[in-house]
N, C-alpha and C positions, 0 to 999 in steps of 0.2 A: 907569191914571191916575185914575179914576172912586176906586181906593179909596185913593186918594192922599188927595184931595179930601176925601173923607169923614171921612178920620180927622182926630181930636182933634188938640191940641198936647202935653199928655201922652204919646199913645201915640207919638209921633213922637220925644218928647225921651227915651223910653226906650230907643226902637231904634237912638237914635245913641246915646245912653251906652253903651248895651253892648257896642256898636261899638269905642268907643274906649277900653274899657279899664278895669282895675278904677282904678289911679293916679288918672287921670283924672277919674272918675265921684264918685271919694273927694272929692276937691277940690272939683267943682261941688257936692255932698252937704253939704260945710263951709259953703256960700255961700246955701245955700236954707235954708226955715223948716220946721219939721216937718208942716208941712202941705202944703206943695210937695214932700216929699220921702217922704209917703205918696201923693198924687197918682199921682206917676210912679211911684211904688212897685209900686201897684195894678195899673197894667199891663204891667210887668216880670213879676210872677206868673202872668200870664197869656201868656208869650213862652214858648215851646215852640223856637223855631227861630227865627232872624236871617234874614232874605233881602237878602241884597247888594244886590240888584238895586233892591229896595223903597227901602234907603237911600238910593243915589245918586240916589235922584228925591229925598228930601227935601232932601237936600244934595251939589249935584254936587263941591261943591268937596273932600269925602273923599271922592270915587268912589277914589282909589288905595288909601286905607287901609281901604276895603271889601274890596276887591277883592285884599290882601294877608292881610286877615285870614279871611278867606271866615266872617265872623258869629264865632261866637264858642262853645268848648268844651261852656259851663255853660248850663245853663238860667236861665232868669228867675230861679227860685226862690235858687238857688245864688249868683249874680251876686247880685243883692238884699241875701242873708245876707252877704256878703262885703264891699259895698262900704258897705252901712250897718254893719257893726263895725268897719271901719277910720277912717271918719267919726266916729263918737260915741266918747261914754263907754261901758264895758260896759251902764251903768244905764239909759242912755237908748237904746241900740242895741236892746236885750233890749225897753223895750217896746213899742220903733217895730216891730222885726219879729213881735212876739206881737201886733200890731192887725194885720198886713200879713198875715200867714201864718196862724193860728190862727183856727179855727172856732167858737174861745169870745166869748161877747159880740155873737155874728151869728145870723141867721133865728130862728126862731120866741120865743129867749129873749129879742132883742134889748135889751127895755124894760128887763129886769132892770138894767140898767148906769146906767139912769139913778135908778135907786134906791140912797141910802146905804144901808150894810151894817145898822146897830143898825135902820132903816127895817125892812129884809127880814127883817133874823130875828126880829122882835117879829109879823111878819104871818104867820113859818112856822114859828112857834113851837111851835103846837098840832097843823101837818101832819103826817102819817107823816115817817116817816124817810127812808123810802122815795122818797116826793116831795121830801123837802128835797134828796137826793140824787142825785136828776132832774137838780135844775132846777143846782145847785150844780156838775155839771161843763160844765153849760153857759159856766160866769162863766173869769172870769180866777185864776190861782189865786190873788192874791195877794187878791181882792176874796171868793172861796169864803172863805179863810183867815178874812177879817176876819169875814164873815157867820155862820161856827164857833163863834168865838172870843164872839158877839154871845147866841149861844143858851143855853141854860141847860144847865148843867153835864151833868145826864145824860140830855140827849139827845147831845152831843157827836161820844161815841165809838160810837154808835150811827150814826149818819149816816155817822160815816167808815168803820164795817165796810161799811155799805149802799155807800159810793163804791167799795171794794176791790171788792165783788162784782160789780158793775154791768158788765155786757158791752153788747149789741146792745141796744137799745131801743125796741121795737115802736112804729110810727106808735100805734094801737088805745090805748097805754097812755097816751104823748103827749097823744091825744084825749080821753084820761078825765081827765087832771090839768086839761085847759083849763076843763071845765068847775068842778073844784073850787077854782079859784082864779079865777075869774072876776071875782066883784066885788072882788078885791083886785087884781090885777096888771093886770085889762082881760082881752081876748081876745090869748089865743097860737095864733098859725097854726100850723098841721100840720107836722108836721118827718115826711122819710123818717127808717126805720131807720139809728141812728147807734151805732157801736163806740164808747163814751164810757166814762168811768169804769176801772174796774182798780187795782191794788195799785197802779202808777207813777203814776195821779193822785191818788191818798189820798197817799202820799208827798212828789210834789209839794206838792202843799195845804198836808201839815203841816210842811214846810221853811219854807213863811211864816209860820208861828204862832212866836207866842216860845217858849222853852223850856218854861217853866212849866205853860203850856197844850199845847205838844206832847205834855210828858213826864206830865200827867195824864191825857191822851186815849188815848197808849200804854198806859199800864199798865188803865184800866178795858178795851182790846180785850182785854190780857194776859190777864184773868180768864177769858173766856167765849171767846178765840178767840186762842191763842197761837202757834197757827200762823204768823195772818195778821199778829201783832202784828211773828211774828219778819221774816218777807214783805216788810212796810212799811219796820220797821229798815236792812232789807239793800240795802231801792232808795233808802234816804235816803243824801244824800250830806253832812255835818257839815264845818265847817269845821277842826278835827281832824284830820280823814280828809288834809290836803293834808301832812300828816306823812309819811304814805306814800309819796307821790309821790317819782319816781326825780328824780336833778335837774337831768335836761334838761328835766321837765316843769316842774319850779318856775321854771327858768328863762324858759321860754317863758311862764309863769302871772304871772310880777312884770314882765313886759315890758308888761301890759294894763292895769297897776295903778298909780293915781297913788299917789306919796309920800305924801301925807297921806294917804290912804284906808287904804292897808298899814298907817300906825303907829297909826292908829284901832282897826283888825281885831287888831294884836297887843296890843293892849291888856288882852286877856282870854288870852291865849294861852297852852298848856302851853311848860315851855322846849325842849321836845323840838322841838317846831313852830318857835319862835323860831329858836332850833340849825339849823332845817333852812334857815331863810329868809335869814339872817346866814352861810351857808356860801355859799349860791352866790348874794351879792353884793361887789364889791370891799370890802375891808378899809376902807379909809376910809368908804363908803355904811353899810357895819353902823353904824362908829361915829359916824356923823351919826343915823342911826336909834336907836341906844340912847340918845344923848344927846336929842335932842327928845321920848324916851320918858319920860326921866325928868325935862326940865321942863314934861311936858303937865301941863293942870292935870285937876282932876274933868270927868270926861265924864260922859253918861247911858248907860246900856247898854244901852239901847232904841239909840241913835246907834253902839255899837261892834257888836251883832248886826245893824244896816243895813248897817255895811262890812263885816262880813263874809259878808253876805247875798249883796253883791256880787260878792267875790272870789267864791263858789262859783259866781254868775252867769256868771262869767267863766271860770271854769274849765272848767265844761260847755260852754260856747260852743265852748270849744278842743276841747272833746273830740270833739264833734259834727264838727266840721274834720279830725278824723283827728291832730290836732296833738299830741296827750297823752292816758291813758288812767286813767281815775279807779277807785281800788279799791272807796273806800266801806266801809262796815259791810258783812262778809262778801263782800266781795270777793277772791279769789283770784290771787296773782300769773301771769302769764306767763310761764313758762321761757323759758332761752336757748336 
């Protein structure tokens, strides 16, 4: 009873949500602010195991749907991912659970976030590469991205070899950047040895960059390290690449995707891709969709690479679910 007492209201409103259900959870999730809904978030992540017993003291009056359900299959973490994608947009799901879930933007870097991008990279402009590379898979990617894109051309794709290589990262080395950034950033606390960096977060990173700058960062790795340039290609996933896709996956991929976001994203679209999209939707939806294609007026395409930023958002989401399975650049099919 003592840790009845003790505990929060948050941690309480988590352990009946998970109780009752993802449906359920989704609905209260529609009803709160995102701030309420990283709250409770917080200590879902932290749920390992349901105890029955624990809920019918918060609320006796579902002691029977405890006691039917015995807690619940999924972990926190799982539950979480689940019930805030069914809740949001992909756009807004992806960054509620990239604060909730994700190590980037937390301990020893934290201050970094409160810094604009063109801020950071004018203050690490002159650091190794090496350091910029530190401290850069600490951030979000989308925030690494902008901070990339902020730096001067050739140090670029130097920084993003240095991210590809970057494994474990010695507390010792940690303690030595503190000191060289000290009067620009303040004091960074000590971080244990952290597995950060690798080919999928250079990858990562350069998915947020716009092409332009993508595709000049690729090609200067190309020169001096082609290997890794081919490495990075192969874990990037292009909005192209959903051509591939068999079309139970498209179908499952356009079920997450508002109408207007979709005819934004085909805006640039090979017709093979279009072909793919317009097949597995009713004949009349294609031709609502061609037709507001063709009275959309000028867009920006800074705005049609944002949607389809997101379909990809949304596609890996699925993928991670076990729902559909992304080829990507040098991806291999599955036989029957």
């Amino acid at each position: 009873m003592d840790l009845i007492e003790n505990m929060t209201g948050p941690r309480k409103a988590a352990l009946f949500l998970m109780v009752m259900g993802e449906e359920f959870t989704t609905k209260v999730f529609q009803n709160l602010d995102e701030q309420e809904v990283k709250a409770i978030g917080e200590h879902m992540t932290q749920i390992q195991k349901v105890d029955p017993k624990m809920v019918s003291v918060i609320l006796k009056e579902f002691t029977q749907v405890v006691q039917e359900n015995k807690g619940t299959p999924l972990t926190g973490k799982e539950f979480l991912t689940k019930t805030v994608s069914k809740a949001f947009d992909s756009r807004k799901a992806d960054d509620l659970l990239e604060d909730l879930l994700s190590k980037r933007g937390n301990g020893s870097f934290e201050r970094l976030s409160s810094l604009s991008p063109p801020i950071l990279a004018s203050i690490l402009a002159n650091e190794h590469p090496q350091t910029i590379a530190l401290l850069l898979v600490h951030m979000k990617y989308q925030a690494a991205a902008e901070v990339i894109q902020a730096l001067p051309e050739n140090v670029q794709g130097e920084v993003v070899v240095r991210i590809a290589d970057l494994a474990a990262v010695p507390n010792e080395v940690v303690t030595e950047i503190q000191a060289v950034l000290e009067e620009q950033l303040s004091t960074l606390s000590k971080s244990a040895d952290e597995s950060l960096g690798g080919i999928k977060t250079a990858a990562e990173i350069l998915n947020h960059l716009d092409r332009k700058t993508e595709g000049a960062i690729l090609e200067r790795i190309e020169t001096e390290r082609s290997d890794m340039a081919e490495q990075i290609r192969q874990s990037m996933f292009v909005f192209e690449d959903l051509s591939q896709l068999d079309d139970r996956s498209i179908r499952a991929l356009l079920k997450e995707i508002s109408n207007d976001e979709l005819i934004l994203a085909l805006r640039t679209a090979s017709e093979e891709l279009k072909e793919k999209i317009f097949k597995n939707v009713s004949q009349r939806a294609a031709q609502m969709i061609k037709e507001d294609m063709e009275v959309m007026g000028p867009v920006k395409l800074k705005d049609v690479e944002t949607a389809q930023l997101n379909v990809i958002k949304a596609a890996r989401r699925l993928e991670e679910e076990g729902k559909i399975v992304l080829g990507g650049k040098g991806g291999e099919d599955v036989p029957d």
